[in-house]
C-alpha positions in Angstrom: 9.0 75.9 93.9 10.3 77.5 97.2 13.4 75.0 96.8 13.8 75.4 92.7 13.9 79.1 93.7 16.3 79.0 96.3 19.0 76.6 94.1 18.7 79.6 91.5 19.2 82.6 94.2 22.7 80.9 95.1 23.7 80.1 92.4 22.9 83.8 91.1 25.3 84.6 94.3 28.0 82.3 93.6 27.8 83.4 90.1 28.0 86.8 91.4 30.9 86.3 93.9 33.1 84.6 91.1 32.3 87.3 88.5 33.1 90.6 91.1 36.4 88.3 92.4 37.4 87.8 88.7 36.8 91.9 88.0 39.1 92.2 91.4 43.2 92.7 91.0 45.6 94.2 93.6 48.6 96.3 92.1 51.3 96.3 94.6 53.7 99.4 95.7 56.5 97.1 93.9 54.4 96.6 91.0 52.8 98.0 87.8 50.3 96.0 85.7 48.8 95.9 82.1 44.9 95.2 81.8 44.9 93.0 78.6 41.9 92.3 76.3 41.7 89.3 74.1 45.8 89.6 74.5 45.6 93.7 73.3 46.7 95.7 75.8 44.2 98.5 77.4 45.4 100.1 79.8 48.7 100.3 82.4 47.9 100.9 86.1 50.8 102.4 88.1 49.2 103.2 91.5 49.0 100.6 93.6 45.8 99.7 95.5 42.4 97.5 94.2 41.6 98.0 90.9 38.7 96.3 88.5 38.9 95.1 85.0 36.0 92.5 83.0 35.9 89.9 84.2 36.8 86.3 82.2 37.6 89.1 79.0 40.4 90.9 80.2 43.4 89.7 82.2 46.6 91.7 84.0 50.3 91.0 83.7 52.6 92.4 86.5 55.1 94.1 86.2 58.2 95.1 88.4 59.0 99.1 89.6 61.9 97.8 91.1 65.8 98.6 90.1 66.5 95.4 88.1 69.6 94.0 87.4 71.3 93.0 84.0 74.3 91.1 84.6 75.6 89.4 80.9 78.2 86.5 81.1 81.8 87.8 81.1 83.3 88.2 77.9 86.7 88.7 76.2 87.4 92.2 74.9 91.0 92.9 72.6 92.1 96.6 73.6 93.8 99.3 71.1 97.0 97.9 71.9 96.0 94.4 71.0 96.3 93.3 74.9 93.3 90.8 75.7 91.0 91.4 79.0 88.1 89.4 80.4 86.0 92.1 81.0 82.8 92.0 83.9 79.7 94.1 83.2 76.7 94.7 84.7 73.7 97.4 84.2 71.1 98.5 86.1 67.3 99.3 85.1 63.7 99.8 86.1 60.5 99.4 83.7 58.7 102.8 82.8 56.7 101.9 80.4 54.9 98.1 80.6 53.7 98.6 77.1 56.5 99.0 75.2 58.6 96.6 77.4 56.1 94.0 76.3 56.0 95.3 72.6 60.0 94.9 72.0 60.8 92.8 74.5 58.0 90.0 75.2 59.5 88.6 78.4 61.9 89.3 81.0 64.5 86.5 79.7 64.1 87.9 76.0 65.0 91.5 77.4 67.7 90.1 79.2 69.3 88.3 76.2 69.0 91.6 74.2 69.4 94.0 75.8 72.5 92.1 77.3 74.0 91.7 74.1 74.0 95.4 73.1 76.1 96.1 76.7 78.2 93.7 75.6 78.3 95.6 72.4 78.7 98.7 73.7 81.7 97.9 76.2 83.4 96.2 73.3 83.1 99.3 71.3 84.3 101.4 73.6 87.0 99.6 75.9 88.5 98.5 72.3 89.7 102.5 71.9 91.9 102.1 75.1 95.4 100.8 75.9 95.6 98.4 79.3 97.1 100.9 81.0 94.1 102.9 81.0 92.2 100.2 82.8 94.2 101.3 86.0 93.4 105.4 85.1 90.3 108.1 85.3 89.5 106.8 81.7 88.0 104.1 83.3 85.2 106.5 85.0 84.8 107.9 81.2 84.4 104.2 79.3 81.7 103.3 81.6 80.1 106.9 80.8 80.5 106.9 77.3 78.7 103.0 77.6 76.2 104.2 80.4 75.0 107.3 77.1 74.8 104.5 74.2 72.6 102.2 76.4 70.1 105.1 77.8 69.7 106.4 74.2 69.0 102.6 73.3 66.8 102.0 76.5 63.5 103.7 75.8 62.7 101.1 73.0 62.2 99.0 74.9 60.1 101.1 77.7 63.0 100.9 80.4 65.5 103.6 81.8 69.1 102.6 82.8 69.9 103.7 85.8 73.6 102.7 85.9 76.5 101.1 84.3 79.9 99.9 86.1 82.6 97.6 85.1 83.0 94.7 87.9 86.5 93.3 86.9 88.7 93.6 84.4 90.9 90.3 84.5 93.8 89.0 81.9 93.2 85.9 80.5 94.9 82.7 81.7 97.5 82.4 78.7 98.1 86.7 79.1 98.1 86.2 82.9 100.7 83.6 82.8 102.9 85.8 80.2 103.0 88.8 82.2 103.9 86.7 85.2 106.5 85.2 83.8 107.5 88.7 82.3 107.1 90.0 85.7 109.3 87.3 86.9 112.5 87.6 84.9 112.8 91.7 84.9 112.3 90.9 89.0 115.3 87.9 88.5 117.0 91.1 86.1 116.6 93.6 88.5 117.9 91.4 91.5 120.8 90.0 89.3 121.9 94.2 88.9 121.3 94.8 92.8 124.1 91.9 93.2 126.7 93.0 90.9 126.2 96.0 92.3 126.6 94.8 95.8 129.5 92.5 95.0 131.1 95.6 93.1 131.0 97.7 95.7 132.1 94.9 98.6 134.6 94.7 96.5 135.8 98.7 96.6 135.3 98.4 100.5 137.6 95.6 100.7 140.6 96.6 98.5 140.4 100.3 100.2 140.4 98.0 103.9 143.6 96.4 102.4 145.2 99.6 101.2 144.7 101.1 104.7 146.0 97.7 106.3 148.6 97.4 104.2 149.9 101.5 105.1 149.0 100.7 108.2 151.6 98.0 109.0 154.0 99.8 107.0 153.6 102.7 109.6 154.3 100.7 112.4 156.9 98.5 111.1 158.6 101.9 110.1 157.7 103.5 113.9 159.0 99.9 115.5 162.3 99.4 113.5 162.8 103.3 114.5 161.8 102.5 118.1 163.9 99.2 118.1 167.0 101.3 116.5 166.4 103.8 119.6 166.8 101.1 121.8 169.3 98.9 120.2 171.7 102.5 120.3 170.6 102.9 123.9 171.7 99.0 125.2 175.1 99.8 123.1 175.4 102.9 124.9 174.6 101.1 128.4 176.7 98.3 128.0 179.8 100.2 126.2 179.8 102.4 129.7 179.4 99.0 131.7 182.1 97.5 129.8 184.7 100.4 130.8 183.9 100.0 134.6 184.3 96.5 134.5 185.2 94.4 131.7 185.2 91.1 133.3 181.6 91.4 134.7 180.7 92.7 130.7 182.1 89.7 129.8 180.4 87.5 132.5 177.0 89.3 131.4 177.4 88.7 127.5 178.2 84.9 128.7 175.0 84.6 130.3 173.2 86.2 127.7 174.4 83.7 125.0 174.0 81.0 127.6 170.2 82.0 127.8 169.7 82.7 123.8 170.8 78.8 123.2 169.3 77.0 125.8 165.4 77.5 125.3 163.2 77.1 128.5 163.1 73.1 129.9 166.3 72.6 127.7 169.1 71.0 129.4 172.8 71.0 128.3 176.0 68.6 128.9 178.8 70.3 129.1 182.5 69.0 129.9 184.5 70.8 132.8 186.7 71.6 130.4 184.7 73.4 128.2 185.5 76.9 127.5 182.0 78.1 129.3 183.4 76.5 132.4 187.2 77.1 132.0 185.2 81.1 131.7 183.7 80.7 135.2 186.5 79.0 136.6 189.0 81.9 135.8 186.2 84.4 137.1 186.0 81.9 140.4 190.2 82.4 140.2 190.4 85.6 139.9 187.7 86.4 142.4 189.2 84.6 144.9 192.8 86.2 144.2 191.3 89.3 144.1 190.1 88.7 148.1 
């Protein structure tokens, strides 16, 4: 009996022990949970801490207090001006209400499917009213506004609140990407082509007035140096009609000389015949010399 009685006592305690573990549930500072019964929720516990609920009839599901991400595939948005754009979303969001969150959305991959279509929505509605330009502009700041409103007005539905709303990138498709390159391209060819002519148009300018002043240039000293040249030319007449009066025959010996030097170029040699009338020239001066002493 002692031993019968003792199997029942532990067994009463291990009972025991499994029945206050199973009425046992921690709630984190990270978490909230919701104390279902028979799959009904009953309650939602925000504090963190230990808390109890029936054990093997009611169970808890967890949920996160954290800032939560929502971050839908990238999709392709036409703008006012018909201009495509591969537009980048993402939102931002925290849980306030467990009950509702499980009401609408079920589980965490349903909300994100959802709700991440209706930002999708949203920026396609709104980013359609703009021209491309405006991408680059404060209007920008406004579209993710205007999407930020139409998301917190949808979010309590589901139990959340959207804390934010931004626009990653905004990127131009391949095909759009490659036209405005090649756009870009040919007014950069069309602008460099204009720069040239332009260039060449005014090298030329530059060079005809360098000719003009080359050409007056040369004309001025070829005017100065015939003048100069004339000068001179009048001066040697003077100088050598004044030698010729005080002594022809050394005149004529000089002007002699002087043709001798003007046809016989330097390392030129000449034959000449005694006879010759260069030589019958000097003789006579020789002659006369002499005749003279």
């Amino acid at each position: 009996m002692k031993r019968s009685g003792l199997i029942i006592l532990a067994v009463l305690v291990v009972a025991i022990g499994i029945g206050t573990f199973s009425a046992l549930f921690t709630v984190r500072q990270d978490q909230q949970a919701l104390v279902l019964q028979f799959g009904n929720p009953v309650r939602v516990e925000r504090t963190p801490g230990l808390k109890f609920k029936i054990p093997f009839i009611q169970n808890v599901e967890y949920y996160d207090r954290r800032i939560l991400d929502l971050d839908p595939p990238v999709q392709e948005v036409i703008l006012a001006d018909q201009k495509r754009i591969n537009v980048d979303a993402f939102a931002r969001y925290r849980i306030v209400d467990p009950l509702e969150f499980r009401k609408r959305a079920g589980t965490d991959a349903n909300f994100r499917q959802v709700f991440g279509g209706r930002l999708n929505a949203g920026i396609r509605s709104e980013i359609g009213k703009i021209l491309l330009p405006d991408m680059l502009t404060e209007k920008r700041g406004q579209v993710m506004d205007q999407i930020a409103e139409i998301l917190a007005a949808q979010a309590p539905e589901f139990g959340v609140e959207v804390t934010d709303v931004r626009i990653g990138r905004t990127d131009l498709p391949e095909a759009t990407s490659q036209a405005v390159f090649n756009r870009m391209r040919s007014d950069r060819v069309a602008q460099a082509a204009e720069l040239r002519a332009k260039g060449e148009e005014q090298k030329l300018k530059i060079t005809a007035e360098a000719d003009r002043d080359r050409v007056i240039i040369l004309a001025e000293a070829r005017r100065k140096s015939e003048i100069l040249r004339g000068e001179g030319d009048g001066e040697r007449t003077l100088i050598l009609n004044g030698a010729y009066g005080k002594d022809a025959e050394f005149f004529d010996f000089y002007r002699s000389l002087e043709a001798l030097g003007q046809a016989v170029n330097e390392g030129t040699s000449m034959v000449l015949s005694p006879d010759s009338e260069l030589f019958q020239f000097f003789n006579a001066l020789t002659d006369g010399t002499k005749r003279s002493r």
